[in-house]
Backbone bond lengths (Angstrom), bond angles and torsions (degrees), N, CA, C in turn:
res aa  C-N    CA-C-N  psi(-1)  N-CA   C-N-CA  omega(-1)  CA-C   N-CA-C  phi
1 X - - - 1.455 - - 1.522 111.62 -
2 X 1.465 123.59 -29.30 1.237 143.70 -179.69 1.751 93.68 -46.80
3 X 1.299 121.78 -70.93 1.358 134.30 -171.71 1.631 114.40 -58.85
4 X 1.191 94.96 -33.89 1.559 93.41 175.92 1.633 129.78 -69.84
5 X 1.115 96.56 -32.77 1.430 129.59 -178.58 1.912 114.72 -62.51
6 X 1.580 85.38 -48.86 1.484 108.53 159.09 1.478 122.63 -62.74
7 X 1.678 132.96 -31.88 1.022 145.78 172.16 1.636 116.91 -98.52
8 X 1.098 120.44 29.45 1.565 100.32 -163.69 1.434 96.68 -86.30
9 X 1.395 123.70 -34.86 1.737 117.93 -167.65 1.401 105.82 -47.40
10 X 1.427 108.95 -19.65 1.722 104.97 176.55 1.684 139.72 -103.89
11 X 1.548 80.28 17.34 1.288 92.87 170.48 1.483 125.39 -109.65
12 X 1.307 105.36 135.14 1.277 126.39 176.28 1.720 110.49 -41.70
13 X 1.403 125.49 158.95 1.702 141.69 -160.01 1.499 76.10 -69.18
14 X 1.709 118.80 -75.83 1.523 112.65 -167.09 1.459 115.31 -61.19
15 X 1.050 127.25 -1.55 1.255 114.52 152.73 1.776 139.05 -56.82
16 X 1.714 94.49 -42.33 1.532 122.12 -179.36 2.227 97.77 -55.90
17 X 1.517 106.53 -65.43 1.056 119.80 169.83 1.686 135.53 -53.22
18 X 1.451 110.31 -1.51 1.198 125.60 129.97 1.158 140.92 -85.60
19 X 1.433 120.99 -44.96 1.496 114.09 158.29 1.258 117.40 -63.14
20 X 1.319 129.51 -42.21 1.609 112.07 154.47 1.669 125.78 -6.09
21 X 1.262 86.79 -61.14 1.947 107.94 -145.15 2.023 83.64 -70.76
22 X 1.177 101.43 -46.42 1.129 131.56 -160.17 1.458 107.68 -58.60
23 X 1.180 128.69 -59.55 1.375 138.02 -165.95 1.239 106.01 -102.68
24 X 1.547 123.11 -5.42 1.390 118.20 170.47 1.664 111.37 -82.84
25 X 1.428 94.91 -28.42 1.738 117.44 -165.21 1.694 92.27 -70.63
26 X 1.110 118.57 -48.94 2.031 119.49 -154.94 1.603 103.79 -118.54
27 X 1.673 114.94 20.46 0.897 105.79 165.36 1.801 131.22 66.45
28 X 1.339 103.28 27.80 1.417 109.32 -169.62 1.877 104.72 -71.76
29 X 1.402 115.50 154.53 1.099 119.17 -156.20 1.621 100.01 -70.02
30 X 1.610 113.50 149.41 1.414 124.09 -175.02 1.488 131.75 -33.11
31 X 1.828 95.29 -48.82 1.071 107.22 176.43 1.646 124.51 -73.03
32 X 1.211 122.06 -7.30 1.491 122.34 168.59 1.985 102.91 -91.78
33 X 0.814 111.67 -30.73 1.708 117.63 167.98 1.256 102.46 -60.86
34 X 1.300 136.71 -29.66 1.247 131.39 -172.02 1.562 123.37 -109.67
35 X 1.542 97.34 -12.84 1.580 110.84 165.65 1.671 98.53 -76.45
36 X 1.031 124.40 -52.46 1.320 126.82 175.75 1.702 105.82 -32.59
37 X 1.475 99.30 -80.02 1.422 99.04 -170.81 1.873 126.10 -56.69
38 X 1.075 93.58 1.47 1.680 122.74 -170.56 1.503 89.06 -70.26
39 X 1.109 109.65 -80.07 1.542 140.41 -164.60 1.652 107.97 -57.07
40 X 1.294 90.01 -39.31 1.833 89.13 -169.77 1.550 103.98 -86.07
41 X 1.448 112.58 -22.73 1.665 118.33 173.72 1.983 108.10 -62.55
42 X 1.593 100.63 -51.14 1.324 104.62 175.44 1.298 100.14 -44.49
43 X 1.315 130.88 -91.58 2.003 139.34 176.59 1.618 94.67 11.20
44 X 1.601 82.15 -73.93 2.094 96.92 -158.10 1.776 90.18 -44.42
45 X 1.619 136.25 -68.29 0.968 115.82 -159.75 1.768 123.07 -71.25
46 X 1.260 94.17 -25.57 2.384 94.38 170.32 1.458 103.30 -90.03
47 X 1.548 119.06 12.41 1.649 101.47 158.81 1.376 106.50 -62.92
48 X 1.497 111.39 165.28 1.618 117.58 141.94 1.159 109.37 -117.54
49 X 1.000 126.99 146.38 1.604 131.30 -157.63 1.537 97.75 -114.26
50 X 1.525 132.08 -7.27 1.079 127.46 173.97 1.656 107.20 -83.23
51 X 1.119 99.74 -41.74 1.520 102.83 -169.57 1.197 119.40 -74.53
52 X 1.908 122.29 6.06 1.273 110.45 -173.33 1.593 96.15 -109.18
53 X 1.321 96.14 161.72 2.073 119.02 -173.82 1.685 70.79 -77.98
54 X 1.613 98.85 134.82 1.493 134.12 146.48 1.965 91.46 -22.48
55 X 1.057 126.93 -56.66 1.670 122.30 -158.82 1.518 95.31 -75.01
56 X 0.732 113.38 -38.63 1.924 127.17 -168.11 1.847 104.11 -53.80
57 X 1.979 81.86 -46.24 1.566 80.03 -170.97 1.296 115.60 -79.21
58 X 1.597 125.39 -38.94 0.939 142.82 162.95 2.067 112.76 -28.05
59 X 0.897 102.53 -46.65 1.350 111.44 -176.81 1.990 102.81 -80.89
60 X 1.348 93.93 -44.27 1.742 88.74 176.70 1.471 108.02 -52.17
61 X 1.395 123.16 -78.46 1.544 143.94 167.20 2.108 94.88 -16.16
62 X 0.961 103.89 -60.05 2.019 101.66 -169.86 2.144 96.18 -52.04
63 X 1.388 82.71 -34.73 2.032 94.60 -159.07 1.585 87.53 -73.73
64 X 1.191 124.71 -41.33 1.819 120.08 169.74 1.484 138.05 -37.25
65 X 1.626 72.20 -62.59 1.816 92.26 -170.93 1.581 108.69 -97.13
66 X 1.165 120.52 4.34 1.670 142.49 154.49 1.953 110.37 -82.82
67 X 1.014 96.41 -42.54 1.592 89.42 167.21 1.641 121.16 -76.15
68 X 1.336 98.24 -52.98 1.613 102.69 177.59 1.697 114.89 -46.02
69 X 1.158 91.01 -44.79 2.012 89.63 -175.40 1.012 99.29 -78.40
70 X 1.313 159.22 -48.50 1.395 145.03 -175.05 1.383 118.56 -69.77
71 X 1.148 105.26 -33.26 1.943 93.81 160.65 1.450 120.28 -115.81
72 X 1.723 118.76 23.57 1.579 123.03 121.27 1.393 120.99 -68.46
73 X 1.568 122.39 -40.03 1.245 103.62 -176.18 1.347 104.18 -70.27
74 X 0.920 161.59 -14.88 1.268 159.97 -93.94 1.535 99.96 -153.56
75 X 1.388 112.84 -35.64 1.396 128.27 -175.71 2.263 104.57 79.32
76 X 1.172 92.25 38.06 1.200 86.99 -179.16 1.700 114.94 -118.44
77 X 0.992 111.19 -13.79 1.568 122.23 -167.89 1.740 99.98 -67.51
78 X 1.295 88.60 142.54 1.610 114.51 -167.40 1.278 109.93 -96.82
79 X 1.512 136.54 134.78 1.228 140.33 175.91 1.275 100.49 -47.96
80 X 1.266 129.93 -49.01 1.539 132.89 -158.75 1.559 94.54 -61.52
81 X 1.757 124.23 -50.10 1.649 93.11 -159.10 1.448 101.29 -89.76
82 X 1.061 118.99 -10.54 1.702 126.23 169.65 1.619 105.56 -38.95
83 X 1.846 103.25 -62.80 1.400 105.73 179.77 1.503 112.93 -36.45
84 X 1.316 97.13 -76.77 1.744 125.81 -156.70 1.609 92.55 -43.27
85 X 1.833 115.17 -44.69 1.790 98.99 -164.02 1.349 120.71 -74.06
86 X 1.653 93.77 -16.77 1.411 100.26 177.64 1.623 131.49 -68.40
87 X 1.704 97.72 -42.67 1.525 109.56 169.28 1.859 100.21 -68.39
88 X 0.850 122.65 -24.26 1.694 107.80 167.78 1.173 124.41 -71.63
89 X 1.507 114.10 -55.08 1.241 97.90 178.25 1.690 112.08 -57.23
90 X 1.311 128.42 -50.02 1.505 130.72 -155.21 1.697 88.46 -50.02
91 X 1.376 127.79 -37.03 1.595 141.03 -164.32 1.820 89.45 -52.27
92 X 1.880 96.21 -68.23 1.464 88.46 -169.91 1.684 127.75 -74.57
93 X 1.009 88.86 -13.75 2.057 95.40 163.83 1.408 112.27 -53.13
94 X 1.732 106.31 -58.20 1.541 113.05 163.93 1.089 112.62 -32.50
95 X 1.344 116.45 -86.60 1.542 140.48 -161.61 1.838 105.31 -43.73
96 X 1.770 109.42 -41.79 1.856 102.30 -170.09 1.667 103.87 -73.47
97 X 1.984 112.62 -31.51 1.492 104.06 -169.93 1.571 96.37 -84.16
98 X 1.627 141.03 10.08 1.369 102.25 173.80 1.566 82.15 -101.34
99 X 1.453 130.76 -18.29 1.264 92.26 165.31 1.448 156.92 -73.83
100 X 1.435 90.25 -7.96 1.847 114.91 176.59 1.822 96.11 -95.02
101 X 1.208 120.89 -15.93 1.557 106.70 164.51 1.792 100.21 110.61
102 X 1.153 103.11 14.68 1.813 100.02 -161.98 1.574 108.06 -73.20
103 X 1.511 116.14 130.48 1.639 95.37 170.94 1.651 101.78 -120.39
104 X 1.364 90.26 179.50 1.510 91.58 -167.96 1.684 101.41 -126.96
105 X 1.795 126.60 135.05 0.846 112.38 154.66 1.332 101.27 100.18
């Protein structure tokens, strides 16, 4: 885990969502659960959510809410990426109803 931790800037979204599954499952020590969520919180905030293909995002959003439950179930999930996924998703809720035309109110 030592090495990984050291490499994460180079890992791919489905990558994050394996070590998730992964280190929640065998118990890897806190602080690599939390380098994880470190890294993947940074992502959520230097995404742009405009610039990604509908599929792109679709796949980000699975890599989110696949991390969050595995290190909620786990009792490991960090306020910090809780924040960050939350202000994203609410971003892309925004972002799908002005594209389907939805108003509110």
């Amino acid at each position: 885990h030592q090495q990984a931790s050291l490499q994460m800037d180079r890992f791919s979204l489905r990558d994050f969502l394996l070590l998730a599954w992964g280190t929640a499952a065998l118990g890897f020590p806190h602080g690599f659960a939390r380098n994880v969520q470190l890294e993947l919180a940074s992502r959520i905030h230097s995404s742009n959510l405009h610039a990604l293909s509908g599929l792109a995002r679709s796949d980000f959003v699975e890599v989110i809410l696949g991390v969050l439950w595995a290190y909620n179930f786990a009792g490991l999930l960090s306020r910090n990426l809780l924040a960050s996924a939350r202000t994203y998703m609410r971003q892309i809720g925004t972002t799908l109803d002005d594209m389907l035309g939805v108003e509110y109110g």
